[in-house]
C-alpha positions as CSV (number, residue, x, y, z in Angstrom):
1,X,-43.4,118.9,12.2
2,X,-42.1,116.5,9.5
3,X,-44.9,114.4,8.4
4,X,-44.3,110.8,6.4
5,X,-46.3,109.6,3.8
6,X,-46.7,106.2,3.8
7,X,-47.9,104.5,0.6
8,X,-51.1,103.5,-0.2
9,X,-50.5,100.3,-1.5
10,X,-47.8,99.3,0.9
11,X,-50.7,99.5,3.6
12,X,-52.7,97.2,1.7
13,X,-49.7,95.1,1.2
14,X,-48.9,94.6,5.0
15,X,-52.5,94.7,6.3
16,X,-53.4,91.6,3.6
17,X,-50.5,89.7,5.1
18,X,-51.8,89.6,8.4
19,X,-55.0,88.7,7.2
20,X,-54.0,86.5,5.6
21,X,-51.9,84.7,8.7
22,X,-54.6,85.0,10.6
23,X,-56.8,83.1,8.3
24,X,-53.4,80.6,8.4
25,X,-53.9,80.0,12.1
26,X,-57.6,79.8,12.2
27,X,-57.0,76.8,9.3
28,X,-54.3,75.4,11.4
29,X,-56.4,75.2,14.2
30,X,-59.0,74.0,12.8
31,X,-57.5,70.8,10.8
32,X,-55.1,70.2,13.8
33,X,-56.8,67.1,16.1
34,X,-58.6,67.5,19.2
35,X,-56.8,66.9,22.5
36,X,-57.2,63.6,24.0
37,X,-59.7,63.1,26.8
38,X,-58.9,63.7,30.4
39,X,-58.0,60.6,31.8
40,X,-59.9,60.1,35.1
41,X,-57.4,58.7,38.0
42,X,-57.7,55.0,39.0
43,X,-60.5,54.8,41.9
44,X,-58.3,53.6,44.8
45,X,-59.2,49.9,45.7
46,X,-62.0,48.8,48.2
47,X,-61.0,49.4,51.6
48,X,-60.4,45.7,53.6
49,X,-63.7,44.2,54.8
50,X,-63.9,44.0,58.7
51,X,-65.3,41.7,60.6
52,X,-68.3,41.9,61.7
53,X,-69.6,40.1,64.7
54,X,-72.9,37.8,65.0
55,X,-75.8,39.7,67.2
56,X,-75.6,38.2,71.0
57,X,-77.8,38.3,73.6
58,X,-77.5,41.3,76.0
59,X,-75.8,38.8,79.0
60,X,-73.7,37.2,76.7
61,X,-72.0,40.7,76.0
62,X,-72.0,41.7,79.0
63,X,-70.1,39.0,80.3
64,X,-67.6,39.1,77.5
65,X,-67.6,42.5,78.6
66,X,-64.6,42.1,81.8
67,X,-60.9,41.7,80.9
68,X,-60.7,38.3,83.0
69,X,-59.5,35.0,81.3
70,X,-57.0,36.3,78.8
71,X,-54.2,34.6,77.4
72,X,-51.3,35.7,77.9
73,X,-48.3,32.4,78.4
74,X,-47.4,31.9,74.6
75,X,-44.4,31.3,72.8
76,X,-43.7,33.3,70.2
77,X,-41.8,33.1,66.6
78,X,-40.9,36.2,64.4
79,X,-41.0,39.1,62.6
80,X,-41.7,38.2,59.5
81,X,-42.0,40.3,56.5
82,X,-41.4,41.1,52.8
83,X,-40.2,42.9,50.2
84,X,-41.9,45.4,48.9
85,X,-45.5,44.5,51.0
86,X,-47.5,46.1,53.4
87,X,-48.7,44.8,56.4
88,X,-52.4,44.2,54.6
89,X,-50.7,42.1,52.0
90,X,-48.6,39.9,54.0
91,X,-51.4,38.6,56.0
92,X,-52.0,36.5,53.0
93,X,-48.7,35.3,52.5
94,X,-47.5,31.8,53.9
95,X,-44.3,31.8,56.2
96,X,-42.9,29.2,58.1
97,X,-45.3,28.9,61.0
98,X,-48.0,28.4,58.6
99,X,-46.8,24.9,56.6
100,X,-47.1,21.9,57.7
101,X,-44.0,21.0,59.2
102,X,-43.0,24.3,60.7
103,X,-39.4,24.1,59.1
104,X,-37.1,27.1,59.5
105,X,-39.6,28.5,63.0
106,X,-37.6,29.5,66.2
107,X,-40.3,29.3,68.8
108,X,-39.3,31.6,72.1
109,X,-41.4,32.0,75.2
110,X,-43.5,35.5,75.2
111,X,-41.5,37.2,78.0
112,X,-41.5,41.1,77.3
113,X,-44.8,42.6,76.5
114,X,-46.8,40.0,79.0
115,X,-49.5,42.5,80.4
116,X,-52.4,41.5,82.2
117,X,-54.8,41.1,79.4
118,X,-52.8,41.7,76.3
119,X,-48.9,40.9,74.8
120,X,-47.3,44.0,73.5
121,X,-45.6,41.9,70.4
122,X,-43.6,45.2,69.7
123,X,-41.5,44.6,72.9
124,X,-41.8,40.7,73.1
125,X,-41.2,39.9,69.7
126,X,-39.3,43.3,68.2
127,X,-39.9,46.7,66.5
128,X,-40.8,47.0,63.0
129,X,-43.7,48.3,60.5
130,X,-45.4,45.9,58.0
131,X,-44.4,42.6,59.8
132,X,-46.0,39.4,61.2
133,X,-45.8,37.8,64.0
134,X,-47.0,34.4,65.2
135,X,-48.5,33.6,68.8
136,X,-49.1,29.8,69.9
137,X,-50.3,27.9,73.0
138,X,-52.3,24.6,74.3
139,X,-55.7,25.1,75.9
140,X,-57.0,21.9,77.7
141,X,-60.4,21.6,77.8
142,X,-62.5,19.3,80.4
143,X,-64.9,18.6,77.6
144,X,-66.4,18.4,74.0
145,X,-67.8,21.4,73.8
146,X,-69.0,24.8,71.8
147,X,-66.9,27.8,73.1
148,X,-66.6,31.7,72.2
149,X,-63.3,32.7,71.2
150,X,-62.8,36.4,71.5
151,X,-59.6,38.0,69.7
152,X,-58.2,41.7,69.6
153,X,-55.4,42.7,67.6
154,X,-53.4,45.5,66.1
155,X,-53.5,45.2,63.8
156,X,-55.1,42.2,61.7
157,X,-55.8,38.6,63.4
158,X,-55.8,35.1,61.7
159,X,-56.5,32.5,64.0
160,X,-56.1,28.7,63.9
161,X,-57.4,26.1,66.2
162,X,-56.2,22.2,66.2
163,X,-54.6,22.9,62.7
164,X,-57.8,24.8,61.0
165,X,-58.8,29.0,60.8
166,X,-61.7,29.3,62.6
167,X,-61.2,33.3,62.0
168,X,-59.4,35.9,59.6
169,X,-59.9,39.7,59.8
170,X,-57.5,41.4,57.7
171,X,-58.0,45.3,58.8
172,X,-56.1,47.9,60.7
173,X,-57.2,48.8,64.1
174,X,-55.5,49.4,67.6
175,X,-56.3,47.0,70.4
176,X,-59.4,48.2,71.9
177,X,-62.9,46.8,72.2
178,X,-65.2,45.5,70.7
179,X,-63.0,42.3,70.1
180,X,-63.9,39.7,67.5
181,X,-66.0,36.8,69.1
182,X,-65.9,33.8,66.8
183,X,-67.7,30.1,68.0
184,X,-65.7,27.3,68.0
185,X,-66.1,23.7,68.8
186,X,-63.0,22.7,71.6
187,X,-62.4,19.1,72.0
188,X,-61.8,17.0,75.0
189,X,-58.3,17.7,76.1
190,X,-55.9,19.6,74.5
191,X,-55.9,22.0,71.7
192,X,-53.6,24.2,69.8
193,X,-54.1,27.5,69.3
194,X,-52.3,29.9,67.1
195,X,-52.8,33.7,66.5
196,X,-51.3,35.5,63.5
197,X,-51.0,39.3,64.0
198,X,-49.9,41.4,61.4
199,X,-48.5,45.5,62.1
200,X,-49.5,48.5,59.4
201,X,-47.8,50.5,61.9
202,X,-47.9,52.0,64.7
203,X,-48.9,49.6,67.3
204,X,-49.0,45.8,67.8
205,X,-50.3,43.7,70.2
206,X,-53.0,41.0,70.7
207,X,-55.4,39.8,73.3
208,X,-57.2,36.2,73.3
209,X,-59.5,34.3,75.5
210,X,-61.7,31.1,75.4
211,X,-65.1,32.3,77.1
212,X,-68.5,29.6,77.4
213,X,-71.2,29.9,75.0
214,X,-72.8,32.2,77.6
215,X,-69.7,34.5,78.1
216,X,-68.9,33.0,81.2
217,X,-65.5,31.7,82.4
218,X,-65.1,27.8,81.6
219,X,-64.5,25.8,84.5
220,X,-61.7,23.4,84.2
221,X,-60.0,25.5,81.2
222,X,-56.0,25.0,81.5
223,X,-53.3,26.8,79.5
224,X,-49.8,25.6,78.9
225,X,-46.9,27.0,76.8
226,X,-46.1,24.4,74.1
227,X,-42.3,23.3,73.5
228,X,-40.3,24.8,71.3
């Protein structure tokens, strides 16, 4: 077998090179800079804070507890939305039912959706995600008196009474109990109510009621759809 005879000094010539590169790269390495930090992701931002209702006494709740009373002759106006904006950011925004003088509203009666405690605002007022939709009637009262008003919604609820929010709960929730029970002061005769109901998806629908301080129905108490 043919042997070859490599030189002495060529070996010592190629093994210094790659010494030598590897001493290159170590250098390299070393002066090169460190990588950057990892760069934690944004935490996501607080969840909405619910509303949480005031302790009652045990017969208070358990009046509130029947489906009786409910509010369901309304006119209606909607659906609003926009651009870009989910349902938990438009319950925020202003639209026309909001200002003062109610310019460019189309007030309807609430006919589809009427059930016997709640309005199904997805058939009375149309289909569509990340929208709002306003609810308004007149509640006469025989008195000057402190009331309970007890809202559902899906999926969040502002409420005004005689022009002011008595109660705002921007979350997202389907229409089942507990409801939100907010006191309120009604005054003799009539007052205006208005419900604004905003959809995440899903669902939406709303149920309101005007109850006594003690739960119980309030004698007297008259609804009537307002005009257009």
């Amino acid at each position: 077998m043919k042997r070859w005879l490599i030189p002495v000094g060529l070996i010592l010539a190629v093994g210094g090179a790659f010494v030598a590169a590897k001493v290159v790269r170590r250098l390299r390495r070393a002066a090169a800079p460190p990588p950057p930090p990892a760069v934690e992701a944004p935490a996501p931002p607080p969840a909405p804070k619910a509303w949480v209702n005031p302790p009652r006494d045990k017969a208070v709740m358990d009046n509130l507890d029947s489906f009786e009373g409910f509010i369901v002759s309304w006119v209606c106006d909607g659906p609003y939305d926009a651009k870009g904006e989910n349902g938990l950011a438009l319950f925020d925004r202003v639209f026309p039912p909001e200002t003062p003088d109610q310019a460019g509203c189309f007030w309807k009666p609430l006919i589809r959706g009427v059930g016997t405690w709640e309005v199904d605002l997805e058939d009375g007022i149309g289909y569509g995600d990340d929208v709002v939709g306003y609810l308004r009637t007149r509640v006469r009262s025989p008195r000057a008196m402190d009331a309970l008003l007890q809202v559902g919604s899906d999926d969040g609820v502002k409420v005004w009474l005689n022009g002011e929010v008595v109660h705002a709960n921007n979350v997202q929730r389907g229409l089942v109990p507990p409801f939100d029970i907010v006191d309120v002061k009604l005054r003799e005769g009539w007052n205006d109510l208005m419900l604004k109901v905003t959809d995440c998806g899903g669902g939406w629908a709303a149920c309101c009621r005007l109850r006594a301080p003690d739960g119980t129905e309030i004698d007297g108490l008259e609804v009537q759809v307002p005009e257009r």
